[in-house]
BAFI-3210 file (N, C-alpha, C; in Angstrom, 3 decimals, decimal comma, padded with zeros to 6 digits):
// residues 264
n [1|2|3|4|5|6|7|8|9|10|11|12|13|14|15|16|17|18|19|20|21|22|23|24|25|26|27|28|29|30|31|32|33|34|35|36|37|38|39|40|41|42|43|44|45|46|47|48|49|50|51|52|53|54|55|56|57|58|59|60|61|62|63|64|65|66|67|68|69|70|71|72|73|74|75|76|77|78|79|80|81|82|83|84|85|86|87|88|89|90|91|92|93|94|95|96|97|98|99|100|101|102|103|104|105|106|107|108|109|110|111|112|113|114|115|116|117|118|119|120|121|122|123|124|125|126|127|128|129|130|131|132|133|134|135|136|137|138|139|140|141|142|143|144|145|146|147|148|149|150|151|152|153|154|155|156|157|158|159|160|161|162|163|164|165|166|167|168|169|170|171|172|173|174|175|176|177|178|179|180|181|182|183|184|185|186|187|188|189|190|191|192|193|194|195|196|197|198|199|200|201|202|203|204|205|206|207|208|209|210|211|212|213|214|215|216|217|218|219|220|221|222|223|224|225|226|227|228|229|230|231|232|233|234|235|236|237|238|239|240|241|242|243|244|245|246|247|248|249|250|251|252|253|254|255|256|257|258|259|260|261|262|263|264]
n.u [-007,265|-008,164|-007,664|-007,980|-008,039|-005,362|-004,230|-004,937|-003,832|-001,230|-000,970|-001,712|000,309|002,389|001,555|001,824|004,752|005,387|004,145|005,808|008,730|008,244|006,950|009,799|011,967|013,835|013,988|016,150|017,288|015,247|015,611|018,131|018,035|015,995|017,979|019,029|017,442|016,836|019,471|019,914|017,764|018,925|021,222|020,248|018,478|021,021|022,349|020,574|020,856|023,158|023,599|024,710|023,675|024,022|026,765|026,507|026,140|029,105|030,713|030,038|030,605|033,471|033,735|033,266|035,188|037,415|038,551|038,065|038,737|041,750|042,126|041,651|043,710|045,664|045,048|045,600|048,217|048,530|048,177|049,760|051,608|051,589|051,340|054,132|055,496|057,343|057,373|059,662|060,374|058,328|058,159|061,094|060,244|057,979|059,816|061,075|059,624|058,711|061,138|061,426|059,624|059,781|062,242|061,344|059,719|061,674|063,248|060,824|060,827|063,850|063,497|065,029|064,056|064,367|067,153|067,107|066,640|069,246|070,683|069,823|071,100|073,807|074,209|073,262|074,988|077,725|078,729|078,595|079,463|081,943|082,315|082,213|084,387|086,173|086,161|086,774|089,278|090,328|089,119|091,160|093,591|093,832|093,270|096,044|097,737|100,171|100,847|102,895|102,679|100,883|101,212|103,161|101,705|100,576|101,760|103,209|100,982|100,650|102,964|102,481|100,078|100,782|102,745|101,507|099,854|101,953|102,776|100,480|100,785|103,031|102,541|101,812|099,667|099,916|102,269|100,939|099,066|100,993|102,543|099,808|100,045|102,154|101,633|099,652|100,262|102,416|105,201|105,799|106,235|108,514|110,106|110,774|111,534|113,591|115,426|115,760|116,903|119,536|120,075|120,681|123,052|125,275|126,852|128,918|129,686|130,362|132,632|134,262|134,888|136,212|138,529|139,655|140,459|142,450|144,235|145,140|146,365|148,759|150,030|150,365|151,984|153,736|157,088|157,787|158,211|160,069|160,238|160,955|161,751|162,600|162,010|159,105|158,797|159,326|157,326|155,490|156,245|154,961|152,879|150,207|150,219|149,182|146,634|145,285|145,515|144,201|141,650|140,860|140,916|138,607|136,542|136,823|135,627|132,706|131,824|131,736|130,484|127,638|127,715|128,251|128,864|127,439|125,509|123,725]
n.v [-068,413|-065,532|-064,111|-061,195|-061,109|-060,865|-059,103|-056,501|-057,063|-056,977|-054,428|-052,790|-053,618|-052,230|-049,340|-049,176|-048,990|-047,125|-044,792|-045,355|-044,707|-042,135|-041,070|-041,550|-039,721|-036,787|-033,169|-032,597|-034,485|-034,538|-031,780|-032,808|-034,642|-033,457|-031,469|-033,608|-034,398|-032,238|-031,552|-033,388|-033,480|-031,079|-031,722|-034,218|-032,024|-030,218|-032,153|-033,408|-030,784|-030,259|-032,161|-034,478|-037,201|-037,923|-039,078|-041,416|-043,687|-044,388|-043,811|-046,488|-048,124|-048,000|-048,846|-051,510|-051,838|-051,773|-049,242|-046,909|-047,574|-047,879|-044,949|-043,853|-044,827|-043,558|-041,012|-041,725|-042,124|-039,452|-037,247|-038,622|-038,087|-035,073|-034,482|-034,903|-033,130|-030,741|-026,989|-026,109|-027,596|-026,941|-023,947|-024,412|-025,696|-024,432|-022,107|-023,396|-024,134|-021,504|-020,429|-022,371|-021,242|-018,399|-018,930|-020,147|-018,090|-016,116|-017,579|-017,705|-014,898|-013,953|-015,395|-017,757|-020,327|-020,325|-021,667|-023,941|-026,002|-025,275|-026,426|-029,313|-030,277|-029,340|-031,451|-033,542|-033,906|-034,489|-032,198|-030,873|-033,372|-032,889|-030,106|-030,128|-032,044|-030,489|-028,376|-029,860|-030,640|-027,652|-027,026|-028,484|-027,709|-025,036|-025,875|-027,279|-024,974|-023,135|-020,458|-019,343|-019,401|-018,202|-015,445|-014,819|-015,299|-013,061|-011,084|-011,414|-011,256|-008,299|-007,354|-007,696|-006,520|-003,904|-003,389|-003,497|-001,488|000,001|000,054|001,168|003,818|004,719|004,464|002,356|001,693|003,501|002,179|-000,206|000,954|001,308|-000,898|-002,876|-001,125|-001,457|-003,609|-003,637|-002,916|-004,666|-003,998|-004,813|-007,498|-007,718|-006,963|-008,447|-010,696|-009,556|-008,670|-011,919|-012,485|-010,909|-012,120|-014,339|-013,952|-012,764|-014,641|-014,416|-011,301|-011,358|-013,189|-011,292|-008,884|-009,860|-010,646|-007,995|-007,067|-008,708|-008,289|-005,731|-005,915|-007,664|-006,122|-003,906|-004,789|-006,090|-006,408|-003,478|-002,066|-001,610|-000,005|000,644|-001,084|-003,407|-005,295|-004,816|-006,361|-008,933|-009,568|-009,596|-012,141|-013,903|-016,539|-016,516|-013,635|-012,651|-013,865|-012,652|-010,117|-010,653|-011,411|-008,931|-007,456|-008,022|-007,790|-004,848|-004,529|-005,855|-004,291|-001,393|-002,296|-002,523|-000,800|001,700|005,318|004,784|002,970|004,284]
n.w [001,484|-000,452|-003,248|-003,500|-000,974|-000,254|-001,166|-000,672|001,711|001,771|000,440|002,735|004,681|003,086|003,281|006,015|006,418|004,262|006,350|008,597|007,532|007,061|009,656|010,644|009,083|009,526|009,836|008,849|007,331|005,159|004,379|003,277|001,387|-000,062|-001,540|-002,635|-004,777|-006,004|-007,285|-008,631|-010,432|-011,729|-012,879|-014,741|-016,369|-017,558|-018,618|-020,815|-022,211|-022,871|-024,709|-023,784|-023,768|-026,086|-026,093|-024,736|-025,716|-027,744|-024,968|-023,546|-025,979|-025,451|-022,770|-023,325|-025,418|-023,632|-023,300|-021,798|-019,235|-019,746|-020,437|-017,759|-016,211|-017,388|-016,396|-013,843|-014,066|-014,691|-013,238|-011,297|-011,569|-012,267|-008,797|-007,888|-008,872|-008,332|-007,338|-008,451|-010,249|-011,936|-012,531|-013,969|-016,125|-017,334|-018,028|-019,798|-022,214|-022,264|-023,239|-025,971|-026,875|-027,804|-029,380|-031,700|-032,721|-032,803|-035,327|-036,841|-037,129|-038,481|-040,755|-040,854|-041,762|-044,442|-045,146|-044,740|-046,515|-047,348|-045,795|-045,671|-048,013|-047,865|-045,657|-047,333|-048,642|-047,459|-046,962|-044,338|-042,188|-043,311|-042,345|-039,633|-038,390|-039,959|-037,971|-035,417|-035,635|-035,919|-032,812|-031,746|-032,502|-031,100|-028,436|-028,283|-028,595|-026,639|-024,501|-025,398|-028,243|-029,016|-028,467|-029,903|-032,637|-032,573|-032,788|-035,045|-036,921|-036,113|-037,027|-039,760|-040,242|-039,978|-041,920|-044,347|-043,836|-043,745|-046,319|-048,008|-047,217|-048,117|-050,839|-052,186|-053,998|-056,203|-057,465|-057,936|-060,039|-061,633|-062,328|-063,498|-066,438|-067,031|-067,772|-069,268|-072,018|-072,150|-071,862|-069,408|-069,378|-071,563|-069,712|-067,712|-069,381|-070,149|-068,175|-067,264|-069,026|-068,252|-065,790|-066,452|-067,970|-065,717|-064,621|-066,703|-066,535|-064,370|-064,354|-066,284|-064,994|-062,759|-064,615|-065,189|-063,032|-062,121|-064,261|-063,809|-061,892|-062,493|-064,079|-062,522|-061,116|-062,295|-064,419|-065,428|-068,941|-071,490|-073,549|-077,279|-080,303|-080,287|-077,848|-078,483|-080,746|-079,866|-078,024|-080,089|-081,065|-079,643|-079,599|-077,609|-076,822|-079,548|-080,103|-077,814|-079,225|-081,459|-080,166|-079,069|-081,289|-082,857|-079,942|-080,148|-082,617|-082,451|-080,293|-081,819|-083,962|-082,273|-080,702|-081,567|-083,493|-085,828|-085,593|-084,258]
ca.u [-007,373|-008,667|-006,269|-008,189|-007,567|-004,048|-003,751|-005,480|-002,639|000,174|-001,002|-001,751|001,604|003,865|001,099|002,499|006,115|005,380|004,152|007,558|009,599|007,849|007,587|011,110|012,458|014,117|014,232|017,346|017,016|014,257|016,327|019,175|017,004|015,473|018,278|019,759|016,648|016,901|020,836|019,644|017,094|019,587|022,653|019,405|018,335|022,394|022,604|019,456|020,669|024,199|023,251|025,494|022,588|024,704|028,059|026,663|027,031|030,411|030,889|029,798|031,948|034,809|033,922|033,225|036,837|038,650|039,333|037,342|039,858|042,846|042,144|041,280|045,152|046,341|044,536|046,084|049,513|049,211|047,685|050,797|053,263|051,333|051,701|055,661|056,236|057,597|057,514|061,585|060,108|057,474|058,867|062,088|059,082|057,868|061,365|062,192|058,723|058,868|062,860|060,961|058,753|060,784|063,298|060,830|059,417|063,042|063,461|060,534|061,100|065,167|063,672|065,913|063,372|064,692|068,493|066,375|066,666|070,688|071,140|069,647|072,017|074,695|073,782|072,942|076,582|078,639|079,476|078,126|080,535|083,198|082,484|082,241|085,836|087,393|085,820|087,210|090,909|090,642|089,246|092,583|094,692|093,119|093,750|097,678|098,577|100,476|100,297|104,191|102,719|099,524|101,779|104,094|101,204|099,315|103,255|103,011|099,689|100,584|103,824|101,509|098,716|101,583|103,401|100,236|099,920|103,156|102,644|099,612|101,126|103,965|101,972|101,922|098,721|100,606|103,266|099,999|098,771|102,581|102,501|099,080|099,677|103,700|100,851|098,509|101,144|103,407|106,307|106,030|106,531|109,442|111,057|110,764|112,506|115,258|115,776|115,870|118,972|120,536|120,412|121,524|124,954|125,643|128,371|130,114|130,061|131,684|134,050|135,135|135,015|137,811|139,688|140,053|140,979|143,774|145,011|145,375|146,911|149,619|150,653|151,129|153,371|155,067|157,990|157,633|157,997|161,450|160,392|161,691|161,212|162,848|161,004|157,907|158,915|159,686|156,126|154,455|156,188|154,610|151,119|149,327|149,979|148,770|145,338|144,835|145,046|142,968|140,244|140,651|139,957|137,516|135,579|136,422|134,566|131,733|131,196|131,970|129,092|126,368|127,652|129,287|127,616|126,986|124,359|122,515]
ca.v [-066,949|-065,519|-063,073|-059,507|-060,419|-061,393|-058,154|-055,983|-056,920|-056,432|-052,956|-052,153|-053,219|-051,023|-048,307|-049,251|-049,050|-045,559|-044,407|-045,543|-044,222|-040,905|-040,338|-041,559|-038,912|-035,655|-031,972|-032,324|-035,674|-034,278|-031,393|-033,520|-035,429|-032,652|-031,116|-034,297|-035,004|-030,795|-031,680|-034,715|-033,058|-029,886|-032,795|-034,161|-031,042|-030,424|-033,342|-032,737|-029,924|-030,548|-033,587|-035,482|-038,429|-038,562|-039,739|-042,699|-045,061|-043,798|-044,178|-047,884|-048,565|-047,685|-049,834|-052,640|-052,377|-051,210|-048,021|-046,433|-048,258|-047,611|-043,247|-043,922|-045,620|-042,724|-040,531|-041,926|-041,008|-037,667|-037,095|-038,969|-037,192|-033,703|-034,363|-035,271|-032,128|-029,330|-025,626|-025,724|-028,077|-026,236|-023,093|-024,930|-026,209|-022,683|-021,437|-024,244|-023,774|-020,139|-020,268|-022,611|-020,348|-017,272|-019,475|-020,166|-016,604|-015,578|-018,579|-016,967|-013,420|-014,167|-016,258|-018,920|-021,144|-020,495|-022,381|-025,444|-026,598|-025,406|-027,240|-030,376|-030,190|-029,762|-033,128|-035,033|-034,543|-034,553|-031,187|-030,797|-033,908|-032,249|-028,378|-030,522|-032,442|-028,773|-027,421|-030,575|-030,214|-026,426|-027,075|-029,447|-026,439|-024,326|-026,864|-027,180|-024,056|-022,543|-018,705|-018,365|-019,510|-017,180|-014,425|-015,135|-014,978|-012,009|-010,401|-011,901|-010,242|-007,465|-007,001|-007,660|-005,372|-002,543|-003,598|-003,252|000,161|001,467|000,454|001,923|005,396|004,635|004,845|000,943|001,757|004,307|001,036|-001,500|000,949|001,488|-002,469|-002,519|000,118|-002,070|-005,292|-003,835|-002,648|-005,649|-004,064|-005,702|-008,770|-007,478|-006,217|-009,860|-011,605|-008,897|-009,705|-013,042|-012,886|-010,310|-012,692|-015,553|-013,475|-012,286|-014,702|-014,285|-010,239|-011,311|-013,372|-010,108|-007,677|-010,676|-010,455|-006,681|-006,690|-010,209|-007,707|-004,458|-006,597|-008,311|-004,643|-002,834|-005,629|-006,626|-005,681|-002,169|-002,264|-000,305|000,843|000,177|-001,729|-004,969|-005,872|-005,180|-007,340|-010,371|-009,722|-009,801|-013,160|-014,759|-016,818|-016,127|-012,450|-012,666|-014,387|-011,482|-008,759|-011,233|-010,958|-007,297|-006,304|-008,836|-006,776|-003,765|-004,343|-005,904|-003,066|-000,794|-002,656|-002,348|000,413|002,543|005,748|003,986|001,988|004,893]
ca.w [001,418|-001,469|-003,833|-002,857|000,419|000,208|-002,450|000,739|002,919|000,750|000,430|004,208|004,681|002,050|003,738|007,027|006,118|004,465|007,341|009,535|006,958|007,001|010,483|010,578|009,030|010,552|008,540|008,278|006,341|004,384|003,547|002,407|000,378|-001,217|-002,121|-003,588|-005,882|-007,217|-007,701|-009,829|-011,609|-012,313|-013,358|-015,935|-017,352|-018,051|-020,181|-022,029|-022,734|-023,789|-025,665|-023,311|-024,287|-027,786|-026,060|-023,953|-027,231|-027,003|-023,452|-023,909|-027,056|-024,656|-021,679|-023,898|-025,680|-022,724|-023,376|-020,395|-018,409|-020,175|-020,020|-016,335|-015,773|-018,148|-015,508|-012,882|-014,258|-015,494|-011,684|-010,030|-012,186|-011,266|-007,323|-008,087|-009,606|-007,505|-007,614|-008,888|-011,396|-013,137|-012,991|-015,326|-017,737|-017,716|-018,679|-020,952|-022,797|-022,534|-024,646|-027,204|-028,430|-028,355|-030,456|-032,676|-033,014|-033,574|-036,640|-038,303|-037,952|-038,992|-042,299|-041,089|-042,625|-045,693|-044,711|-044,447|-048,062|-048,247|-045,019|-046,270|-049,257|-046,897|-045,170|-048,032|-049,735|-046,587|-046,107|-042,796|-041,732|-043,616|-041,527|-038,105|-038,687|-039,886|-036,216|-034,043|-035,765|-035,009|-031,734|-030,903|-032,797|-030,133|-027,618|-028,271|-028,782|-025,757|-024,404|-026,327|-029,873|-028,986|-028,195|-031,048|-033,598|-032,206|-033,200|-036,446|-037,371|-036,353|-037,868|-040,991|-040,246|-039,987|-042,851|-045,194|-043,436|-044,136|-047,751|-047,886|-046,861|-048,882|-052,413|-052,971|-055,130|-057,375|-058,036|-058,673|-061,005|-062,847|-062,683|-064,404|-067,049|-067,632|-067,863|-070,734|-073,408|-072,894|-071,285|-068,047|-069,859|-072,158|-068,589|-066,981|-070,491|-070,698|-066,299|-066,861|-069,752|-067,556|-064,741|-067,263|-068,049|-064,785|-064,392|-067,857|-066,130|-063,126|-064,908|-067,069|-063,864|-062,387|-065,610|-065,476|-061,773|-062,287|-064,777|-063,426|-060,672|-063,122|-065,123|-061,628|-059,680|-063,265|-064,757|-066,485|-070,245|-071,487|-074,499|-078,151|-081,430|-080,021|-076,866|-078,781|-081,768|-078,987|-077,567|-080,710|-081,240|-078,899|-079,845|-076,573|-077,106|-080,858|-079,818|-077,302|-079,735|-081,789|-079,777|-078,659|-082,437|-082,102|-079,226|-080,594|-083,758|-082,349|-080,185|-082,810|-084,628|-081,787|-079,839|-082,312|-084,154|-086,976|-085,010|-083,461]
c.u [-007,433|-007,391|-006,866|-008,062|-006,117|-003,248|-003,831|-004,198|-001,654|000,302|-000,822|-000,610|002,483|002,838|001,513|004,183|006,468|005,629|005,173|008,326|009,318|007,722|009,161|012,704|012,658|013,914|015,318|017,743|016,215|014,855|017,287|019,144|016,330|016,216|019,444|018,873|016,516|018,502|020,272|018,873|017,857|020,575|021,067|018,923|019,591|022,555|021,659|019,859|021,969|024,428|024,271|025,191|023,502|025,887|027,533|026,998|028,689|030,943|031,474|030,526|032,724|034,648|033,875|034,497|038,192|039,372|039,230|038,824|041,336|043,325|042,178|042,932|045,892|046,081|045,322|047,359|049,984|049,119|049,053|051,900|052,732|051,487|053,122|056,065|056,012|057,293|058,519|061,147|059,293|057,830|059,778|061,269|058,563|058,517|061,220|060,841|058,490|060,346|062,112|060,149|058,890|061,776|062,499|060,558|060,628|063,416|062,628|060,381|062,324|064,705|064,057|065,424|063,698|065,852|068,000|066,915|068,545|071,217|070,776|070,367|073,147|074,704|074,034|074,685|077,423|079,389|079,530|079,349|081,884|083,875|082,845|083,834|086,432|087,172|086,642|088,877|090,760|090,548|090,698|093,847|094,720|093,861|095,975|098,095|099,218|100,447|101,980|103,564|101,744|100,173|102,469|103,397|100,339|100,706|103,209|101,938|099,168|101,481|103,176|100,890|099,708|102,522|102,923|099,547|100,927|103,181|101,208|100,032|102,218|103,735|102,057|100,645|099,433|101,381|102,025|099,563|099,925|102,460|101,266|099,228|101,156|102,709|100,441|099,329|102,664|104,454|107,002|106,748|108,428|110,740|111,763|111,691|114,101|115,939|116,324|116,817|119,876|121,071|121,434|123,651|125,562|127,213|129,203|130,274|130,792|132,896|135,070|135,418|136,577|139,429|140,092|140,918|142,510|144,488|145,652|146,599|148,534|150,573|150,923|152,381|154,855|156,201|157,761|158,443|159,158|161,554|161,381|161,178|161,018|161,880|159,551|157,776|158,970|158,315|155,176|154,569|155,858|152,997|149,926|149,317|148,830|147,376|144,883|144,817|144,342|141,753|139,831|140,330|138,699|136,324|135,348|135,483|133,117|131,058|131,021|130,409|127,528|126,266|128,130|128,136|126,776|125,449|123,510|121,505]
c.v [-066,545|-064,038|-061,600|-059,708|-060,239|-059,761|-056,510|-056,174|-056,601|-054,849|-052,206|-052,309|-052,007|-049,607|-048,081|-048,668|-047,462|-044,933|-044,528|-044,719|-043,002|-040,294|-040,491|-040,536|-037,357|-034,122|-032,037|-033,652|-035,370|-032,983|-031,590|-033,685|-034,965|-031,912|-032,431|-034,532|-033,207|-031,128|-032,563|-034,411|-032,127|-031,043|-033,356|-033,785|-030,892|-031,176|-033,353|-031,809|-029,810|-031,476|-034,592|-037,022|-039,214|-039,653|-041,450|-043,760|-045,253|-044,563|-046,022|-048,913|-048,703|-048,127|-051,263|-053,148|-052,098|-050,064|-047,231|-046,661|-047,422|-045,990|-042,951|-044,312|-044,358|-041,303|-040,285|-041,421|-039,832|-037,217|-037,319|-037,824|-035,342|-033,599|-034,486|-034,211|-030,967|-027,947|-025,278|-026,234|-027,450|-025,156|-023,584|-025,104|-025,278|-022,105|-022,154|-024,023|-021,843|-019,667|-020,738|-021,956|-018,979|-017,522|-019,777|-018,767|-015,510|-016,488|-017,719|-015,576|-013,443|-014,604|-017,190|-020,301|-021,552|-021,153|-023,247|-026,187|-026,617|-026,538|-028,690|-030,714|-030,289|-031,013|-034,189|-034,994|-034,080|-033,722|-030,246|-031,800|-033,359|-030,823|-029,323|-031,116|-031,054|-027,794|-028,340|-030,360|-028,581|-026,205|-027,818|-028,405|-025,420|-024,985|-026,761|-026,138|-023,178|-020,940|-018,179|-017,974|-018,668|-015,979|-013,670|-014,794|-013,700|-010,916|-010,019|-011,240|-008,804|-006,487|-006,860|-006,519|-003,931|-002,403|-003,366|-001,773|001,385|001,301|001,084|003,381|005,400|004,706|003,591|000,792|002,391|002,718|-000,077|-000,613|000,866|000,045|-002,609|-002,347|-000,654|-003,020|-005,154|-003,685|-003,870|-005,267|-004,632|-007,168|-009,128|-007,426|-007,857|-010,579|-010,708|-009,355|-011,112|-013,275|-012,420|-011,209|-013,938|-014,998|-012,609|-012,782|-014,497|-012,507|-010,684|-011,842|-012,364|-008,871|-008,808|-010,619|-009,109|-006,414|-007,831|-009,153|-006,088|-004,828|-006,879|-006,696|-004,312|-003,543|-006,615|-005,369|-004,542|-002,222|-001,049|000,223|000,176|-000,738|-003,549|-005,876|-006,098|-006,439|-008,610|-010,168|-009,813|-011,302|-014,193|-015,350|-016,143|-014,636|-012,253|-012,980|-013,892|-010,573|-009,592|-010,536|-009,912|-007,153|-006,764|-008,555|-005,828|-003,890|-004,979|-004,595|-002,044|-000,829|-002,350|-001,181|001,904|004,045|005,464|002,886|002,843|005,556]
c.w [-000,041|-001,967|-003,867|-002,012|000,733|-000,545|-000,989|001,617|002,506|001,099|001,810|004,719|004,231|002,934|005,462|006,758|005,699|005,371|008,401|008,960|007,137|008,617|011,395|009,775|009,366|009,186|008,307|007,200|005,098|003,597|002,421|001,462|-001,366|-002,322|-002,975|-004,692|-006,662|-007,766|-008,643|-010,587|-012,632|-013,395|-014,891|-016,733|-018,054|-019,157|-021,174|-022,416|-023,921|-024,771|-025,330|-023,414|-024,941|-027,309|-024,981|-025,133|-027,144|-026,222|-023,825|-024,792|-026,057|-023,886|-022,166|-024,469|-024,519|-022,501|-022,234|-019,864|-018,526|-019,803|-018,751|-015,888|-016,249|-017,390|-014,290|-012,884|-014,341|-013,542|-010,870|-010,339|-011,394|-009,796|-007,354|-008,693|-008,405|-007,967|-008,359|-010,519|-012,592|-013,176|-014,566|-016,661|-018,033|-018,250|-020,000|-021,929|-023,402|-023,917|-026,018|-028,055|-028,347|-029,335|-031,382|-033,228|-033,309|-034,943|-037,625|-038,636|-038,928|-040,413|-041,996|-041,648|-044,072|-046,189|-044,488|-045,336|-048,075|-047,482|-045,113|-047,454|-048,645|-046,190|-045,846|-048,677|-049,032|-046,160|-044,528|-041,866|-041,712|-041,734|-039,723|-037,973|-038,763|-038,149|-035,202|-034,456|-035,461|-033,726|-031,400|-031,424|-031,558|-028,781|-026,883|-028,287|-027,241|-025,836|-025,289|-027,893|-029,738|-029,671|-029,455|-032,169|-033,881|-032,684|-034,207|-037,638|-036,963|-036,900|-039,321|-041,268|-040,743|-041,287|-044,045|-045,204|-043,758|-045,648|-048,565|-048,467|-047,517|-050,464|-053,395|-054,025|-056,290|-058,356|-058,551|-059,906|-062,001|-063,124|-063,816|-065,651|-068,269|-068,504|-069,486|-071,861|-073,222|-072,386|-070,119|-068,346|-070,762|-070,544|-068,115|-068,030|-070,016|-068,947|-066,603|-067,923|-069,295|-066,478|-065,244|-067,646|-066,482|-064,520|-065,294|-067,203|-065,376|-063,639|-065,707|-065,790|-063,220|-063,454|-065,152|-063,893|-061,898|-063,370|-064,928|-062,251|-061,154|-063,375|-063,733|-060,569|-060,765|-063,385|-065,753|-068,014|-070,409|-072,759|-076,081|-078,971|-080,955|-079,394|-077,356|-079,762|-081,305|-079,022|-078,650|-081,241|-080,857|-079,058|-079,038|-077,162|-078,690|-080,699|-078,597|-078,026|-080,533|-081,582|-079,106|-079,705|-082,545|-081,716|-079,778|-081,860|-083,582|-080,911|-080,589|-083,454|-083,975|-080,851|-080,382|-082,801|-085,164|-086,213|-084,439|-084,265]
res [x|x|x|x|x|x|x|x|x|x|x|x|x|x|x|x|x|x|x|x|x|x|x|x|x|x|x|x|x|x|x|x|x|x|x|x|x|x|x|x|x|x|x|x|x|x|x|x|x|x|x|x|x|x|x|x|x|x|x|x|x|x|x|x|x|x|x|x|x|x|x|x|x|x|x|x|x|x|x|x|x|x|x|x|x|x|x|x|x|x|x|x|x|x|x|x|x|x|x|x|x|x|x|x|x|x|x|x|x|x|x|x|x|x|x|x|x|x|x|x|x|x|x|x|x|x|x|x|x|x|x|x|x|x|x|x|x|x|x|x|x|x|x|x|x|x|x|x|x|x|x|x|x|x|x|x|x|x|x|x|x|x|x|x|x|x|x|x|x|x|x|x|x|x|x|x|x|x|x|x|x|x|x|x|x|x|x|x|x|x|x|x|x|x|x|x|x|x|x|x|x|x|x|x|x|x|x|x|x|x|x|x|x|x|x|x|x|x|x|x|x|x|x|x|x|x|x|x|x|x|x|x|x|x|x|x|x|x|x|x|x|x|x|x|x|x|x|x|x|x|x|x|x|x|x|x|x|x|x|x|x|x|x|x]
***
């Protein structure tokens, strides 16, 4: 058989086969059909148009290293996790998203941006450790304290408060400025020396206020004095006596000397 005839049958075949195929199909096949080859033309114009062409290189890169794959698995997750999430759930992520960026939008109206820098300074030289330690011993102050010692100090501060009030209304400014006013010319200072020698002889006073009383005591429960040259002449013979009027002229002339008129 020669090769136009064998070329001849070939053809009258596939022209057979047409023909089956063609009156083998229904309108509703032919509709199908039609509108899958306008869908496929529309889906081809699309990409011509978007230059979706550009990304097949792309594409290709990414099935060649695996990446395809990898976004497709990464796919799969975000997908599972979205069916696993409830109504209760996204709402909360709504909320909790919604706080974050009201808390932000409150940071940078506040400035608080600008406590960045001190608070990193705080950090780096341990006064942040420090402030947290001074909060957990006050928290455990807090802790221990019962409703008496509460009670007790809420007393305390306000015996204070009222105490600061009544000197207040009492003219305890008038006395800071007199204090003041003692301060600048030096007398305040003079006041405090001369105090503090008065306080130093206090007891040589008491010891002379005891004398005067031990001897007012003696003269009114002794024997009364009868008068005359003699008795006195005994009493002046006596040492002790002699080294009491001693030191009576003694006094008298040193108060004489600093208390006298001659001194004023």
């Amino acid at each position: 058989m020669s090769t136009e005839q064998t070329t001849s049958g070939v053809g009258q075949e596939v022209e057979r086969v047409m023909i089956a195929a063609h009156d083998a199909l229904t309108d509703d096949m032919v509709a199908r059909l039609s509108g899958t080859a306008s869908d496929a033309m529309d889906l081809l114009d699309r990409v011509g148009r978007s230059g979706l062409d550009k990304a097949i290189p792309v594409l290709a890169e990414m099935v060649n290293n695996g990446d395809l794959e990898r976004l497709a698995q990464l796919a799969r997750v975000v997908g599972s996790a979205q069916d696993a999430v409830t109504d209760d759930m996204v709402g909360r992520l709504t909320e909790a998203v919604s706080g974050g960026v009201d808390l932000i939008d409150q940071v940078n109206r506040s400035g608080l941006e600008k406590a960045i820098p001190v608070l990193a300074r705080v950090v780096n030289d341990g006064d942040l450790e420090r402030i947290a330690q001074l909060a957990r011993v006050l928290g455990s102050a807090q802790d221990a304290m019962t409703d008496e010692m509460v009670v007790r100090l809420a007393d305390t501060l306000s015996n204070g408060v009222t105490l600061v009030d009544r000197l207040n209304r009492g003219g305890v400014d008038r006395l800071v400025s007199l204090l003041e006013r003692l301060e600048s010319n030096g007398s305040l200072e003079r006041m405090v020396d001369g105090l503090s020698r008065l306080l130093d002889r206090m007891s040589m006073l008491e010891q002379m206020l005891t004398c005067f009383e031990t001897a007012s005591s003696e003269v009114k429960h002794g024997t009364p004095a009868t008068g005359g040259i003699g008795p006195l002449w005994q009493m002046m013979r006596d040492a002790e006596n002699q080294e009491t009027l001693r030191f009576m002229f003694a006094l008298g002339k040193q108060m004489r000397t600093h208390c006298g008129p001659a001194n004023k």
